[in-house]
MARZATOR-207549 format. One line per field, with one value per residue (C-alpha): residue number from 0; residue in three letters; z, x, y. Coordinates in nm, 4 decimals, always signed. Each point is the difference from the previous one (the first is absolute). Last residue first. Example, Ala and Ser with C-alpha at 12.3 -4.5 7.8 and 13.67 -1.06 7.14 Angstrom:
<kevos>
i = 1 / 0 $
aa = Ser / Ala $
zz = +0.7140 / +0.0660 $
xx = +1.3670 / -0.1370 $
yy = -0.1060 / -0.3440 $
</kevos>
This chain:
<kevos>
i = 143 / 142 / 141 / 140 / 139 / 138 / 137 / 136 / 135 / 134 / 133 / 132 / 131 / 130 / 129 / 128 / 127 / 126 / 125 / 124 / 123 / 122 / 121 / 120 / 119 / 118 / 117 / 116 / 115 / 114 / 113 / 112 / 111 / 110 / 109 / 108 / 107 / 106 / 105 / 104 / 103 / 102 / 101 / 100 / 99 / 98 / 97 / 96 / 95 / 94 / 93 / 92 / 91 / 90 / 89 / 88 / 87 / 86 / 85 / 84 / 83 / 82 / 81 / 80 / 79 / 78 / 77 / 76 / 75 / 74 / 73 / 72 / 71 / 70 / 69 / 68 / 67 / 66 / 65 / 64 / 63 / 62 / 61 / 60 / 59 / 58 / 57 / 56 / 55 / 54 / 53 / 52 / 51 / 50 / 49 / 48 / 47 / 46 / 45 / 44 / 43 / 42 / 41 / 40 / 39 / 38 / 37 / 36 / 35 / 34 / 33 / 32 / 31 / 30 / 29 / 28 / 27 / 26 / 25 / 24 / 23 / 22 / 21 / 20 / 19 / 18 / 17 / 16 / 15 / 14 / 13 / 12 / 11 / 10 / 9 / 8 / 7 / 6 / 5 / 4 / 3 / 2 / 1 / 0 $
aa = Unk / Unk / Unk / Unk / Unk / Unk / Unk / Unk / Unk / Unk / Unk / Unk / Unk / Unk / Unk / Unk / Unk / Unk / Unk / Unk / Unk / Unk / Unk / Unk / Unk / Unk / Unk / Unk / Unk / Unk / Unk / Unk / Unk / Unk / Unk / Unk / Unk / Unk / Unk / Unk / Unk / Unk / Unk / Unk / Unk / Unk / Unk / Unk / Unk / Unk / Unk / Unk / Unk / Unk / Unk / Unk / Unk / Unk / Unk / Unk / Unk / Unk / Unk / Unk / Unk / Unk / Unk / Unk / Unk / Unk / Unk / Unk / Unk / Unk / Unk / Unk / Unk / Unk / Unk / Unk / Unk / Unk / Unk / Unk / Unk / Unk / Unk / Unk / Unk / Unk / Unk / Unk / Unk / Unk / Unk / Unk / Unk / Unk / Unk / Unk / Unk / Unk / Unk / Unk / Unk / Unk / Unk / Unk / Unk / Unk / Unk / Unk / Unk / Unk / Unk / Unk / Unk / Unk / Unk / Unk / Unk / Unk / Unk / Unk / Unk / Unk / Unk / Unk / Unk / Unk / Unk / Unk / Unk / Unk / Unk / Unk / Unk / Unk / Unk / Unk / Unk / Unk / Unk / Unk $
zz = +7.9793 / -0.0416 / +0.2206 / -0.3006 / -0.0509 / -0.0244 / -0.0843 / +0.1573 / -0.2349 / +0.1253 / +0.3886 / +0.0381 / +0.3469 / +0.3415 / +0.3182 / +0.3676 / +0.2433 / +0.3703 / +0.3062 / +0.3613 / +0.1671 / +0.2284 / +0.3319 / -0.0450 / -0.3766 / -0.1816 / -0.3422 / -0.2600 / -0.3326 / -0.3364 / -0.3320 / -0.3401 / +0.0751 / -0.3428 / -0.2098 / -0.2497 / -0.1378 / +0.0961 / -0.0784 / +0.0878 / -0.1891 / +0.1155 / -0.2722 / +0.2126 / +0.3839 / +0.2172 / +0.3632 / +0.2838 / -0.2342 / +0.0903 / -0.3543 / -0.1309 / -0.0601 / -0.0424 / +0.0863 / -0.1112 / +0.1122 / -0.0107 / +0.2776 / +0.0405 / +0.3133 / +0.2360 / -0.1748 / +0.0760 / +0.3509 / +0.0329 / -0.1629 / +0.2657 / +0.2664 / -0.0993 / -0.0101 / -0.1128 / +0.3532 / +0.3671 / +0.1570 / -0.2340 / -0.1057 / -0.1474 / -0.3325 / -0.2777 / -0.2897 / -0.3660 / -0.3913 / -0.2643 / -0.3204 / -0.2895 / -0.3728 / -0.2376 / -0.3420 / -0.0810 / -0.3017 / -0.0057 / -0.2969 / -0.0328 / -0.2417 / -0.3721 / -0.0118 / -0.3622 / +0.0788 / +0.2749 / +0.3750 / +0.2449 / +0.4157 / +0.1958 / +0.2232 / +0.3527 / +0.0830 / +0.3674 / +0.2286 / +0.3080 / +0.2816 / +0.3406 / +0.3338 / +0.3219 / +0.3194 / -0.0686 / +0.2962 / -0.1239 / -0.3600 / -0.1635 / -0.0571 / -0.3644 / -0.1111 / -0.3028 / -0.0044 / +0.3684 / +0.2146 / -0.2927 / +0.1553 / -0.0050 / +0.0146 / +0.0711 / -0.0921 / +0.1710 / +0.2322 / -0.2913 / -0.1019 / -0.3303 / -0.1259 / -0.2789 / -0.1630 / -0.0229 / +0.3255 / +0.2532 $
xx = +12.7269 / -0.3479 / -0.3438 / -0.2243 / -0.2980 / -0.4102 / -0.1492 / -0.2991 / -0.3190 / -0.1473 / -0.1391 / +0.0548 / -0.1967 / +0.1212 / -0.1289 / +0.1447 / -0.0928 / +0.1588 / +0.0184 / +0.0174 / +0.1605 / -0.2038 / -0.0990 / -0.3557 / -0.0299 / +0.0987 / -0.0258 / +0.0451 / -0.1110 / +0.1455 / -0.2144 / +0.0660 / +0.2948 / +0.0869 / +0.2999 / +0.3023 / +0.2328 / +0.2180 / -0.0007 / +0.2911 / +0.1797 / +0.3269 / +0.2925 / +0.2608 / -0.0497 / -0.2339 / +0.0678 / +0.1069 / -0.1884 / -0.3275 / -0.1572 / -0.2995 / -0.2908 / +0.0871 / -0.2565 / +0.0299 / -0.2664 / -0.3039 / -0.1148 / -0.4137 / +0.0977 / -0.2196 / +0.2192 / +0.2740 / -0.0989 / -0.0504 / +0.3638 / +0.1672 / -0.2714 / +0.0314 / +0.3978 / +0.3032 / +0.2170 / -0.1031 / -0.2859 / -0.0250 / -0.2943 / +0.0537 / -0.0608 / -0.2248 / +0.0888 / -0.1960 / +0.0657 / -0.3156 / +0.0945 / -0.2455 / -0.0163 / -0.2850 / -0.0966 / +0.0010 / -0.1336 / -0.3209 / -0.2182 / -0.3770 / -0.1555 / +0.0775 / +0.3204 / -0.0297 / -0.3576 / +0.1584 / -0.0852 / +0.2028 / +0.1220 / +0.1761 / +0.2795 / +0.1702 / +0.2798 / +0.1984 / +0.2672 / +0.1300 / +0.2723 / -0.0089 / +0.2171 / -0.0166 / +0.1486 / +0.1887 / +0.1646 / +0.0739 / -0.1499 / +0.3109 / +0.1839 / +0.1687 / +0.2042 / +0.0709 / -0.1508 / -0.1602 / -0.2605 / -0.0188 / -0.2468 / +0.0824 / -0.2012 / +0.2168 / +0.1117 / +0.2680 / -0.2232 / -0.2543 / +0.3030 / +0.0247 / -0.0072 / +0.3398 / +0.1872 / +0.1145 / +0.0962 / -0.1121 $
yy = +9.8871 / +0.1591 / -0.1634 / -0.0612 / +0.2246 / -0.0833 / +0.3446 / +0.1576 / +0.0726 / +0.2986 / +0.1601 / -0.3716 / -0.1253 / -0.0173 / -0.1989 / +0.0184 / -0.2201 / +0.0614 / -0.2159 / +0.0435 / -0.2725 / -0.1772 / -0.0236 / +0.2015 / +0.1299 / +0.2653 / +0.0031 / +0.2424 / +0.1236 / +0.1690 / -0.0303 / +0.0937 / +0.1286 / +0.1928 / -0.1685 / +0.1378 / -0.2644 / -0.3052 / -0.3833 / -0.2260 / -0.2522 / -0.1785 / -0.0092 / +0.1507 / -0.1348 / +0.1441 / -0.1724 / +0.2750 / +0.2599 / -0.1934 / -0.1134 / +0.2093 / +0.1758 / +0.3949 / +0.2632 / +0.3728 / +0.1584 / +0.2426 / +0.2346 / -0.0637 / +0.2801 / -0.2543 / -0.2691 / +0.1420 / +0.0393 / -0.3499 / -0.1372 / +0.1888 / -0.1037 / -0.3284 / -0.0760 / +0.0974 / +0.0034 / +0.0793 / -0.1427 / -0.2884 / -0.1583 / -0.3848 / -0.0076 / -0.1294 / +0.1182 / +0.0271 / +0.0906 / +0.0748 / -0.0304 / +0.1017 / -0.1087 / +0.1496 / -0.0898 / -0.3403 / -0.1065 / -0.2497 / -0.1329 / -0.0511 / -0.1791 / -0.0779 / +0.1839 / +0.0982 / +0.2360 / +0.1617 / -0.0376 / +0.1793 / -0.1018 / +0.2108 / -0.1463 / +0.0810 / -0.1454 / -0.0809 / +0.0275 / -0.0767 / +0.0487 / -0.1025 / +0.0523 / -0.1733 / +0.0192 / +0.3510 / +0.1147 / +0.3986 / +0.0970 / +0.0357 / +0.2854 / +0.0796 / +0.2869 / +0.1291 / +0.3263 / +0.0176 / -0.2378 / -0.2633 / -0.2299 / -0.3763 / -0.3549 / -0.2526 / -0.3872 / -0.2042 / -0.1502 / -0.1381 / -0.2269 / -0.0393 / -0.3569 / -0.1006 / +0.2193 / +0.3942 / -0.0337 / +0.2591 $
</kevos>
């Protein structure tokens, strides 16, 4: 992926690591997502004059949409760890094929926070898999 100009959505993945040091993605990925957001707490003092915000919380929440595979890493390997509330190590980022030294990823420990599939008449079945930080991941640059 070059370090310039539009990233293509294409080139981006959502990845498990399955043993030390090793990365599978979730198989035929249509659609991946990552987010984040802050939550604040408000105080009153007598200098502010009012009320005053500070943040207090961040949270990132990643996402795939995929299409089910009957072989490969797919729902019912990400199900059943869910059903064991196993945590893991989720990495957001650039297709192996196309990382290029400089690109930034994110990485750290997730729980599925949801894991569902759907089946429907003359059409692909399709899984949506949620995850939410466990703790703050880390955003990382792909190494030379």
């Amino acid at each position: 992926m070059s370090n310039t100009g539009i990233i293509d959505g294409g080139d981006i993945l959502v990845y498990v690591e399955t043993a030390a040091d090793t990365w599978t993605a979730i198989g035929h990925a249509t659609s991946c997502k990552l987010g984040g957001s802050t939550s604040f707490r408000e105080r009153r003092t007598k200098d502010t004059n009012g009320k005053e915000s500070a943040p207090d919380e961040t949270e990132t929440q990643i996402s795939v949409e995929a299409l089910a595979l009957y072989d490969g890493y797919s729902f019912f390997d990400m199900y059943e760890k869910m059903l064991a509330k196993e945590m893991l190590k989720i990495k957001y980022a650039p297709k192996d094929s196309v990382a290029q030294t400089g690109d930034k990823y994110v990485e750290g420990n997730f729980w599925i926070e949801s894991c569902e599939r759907n089946d429907n008449v003359a059409e692909d079945s399709v899984v949506s898999i949620a995850f939410k930080q466990k703790e703050t991941p880390t955003v990382k640059t792909v190494p030379v």
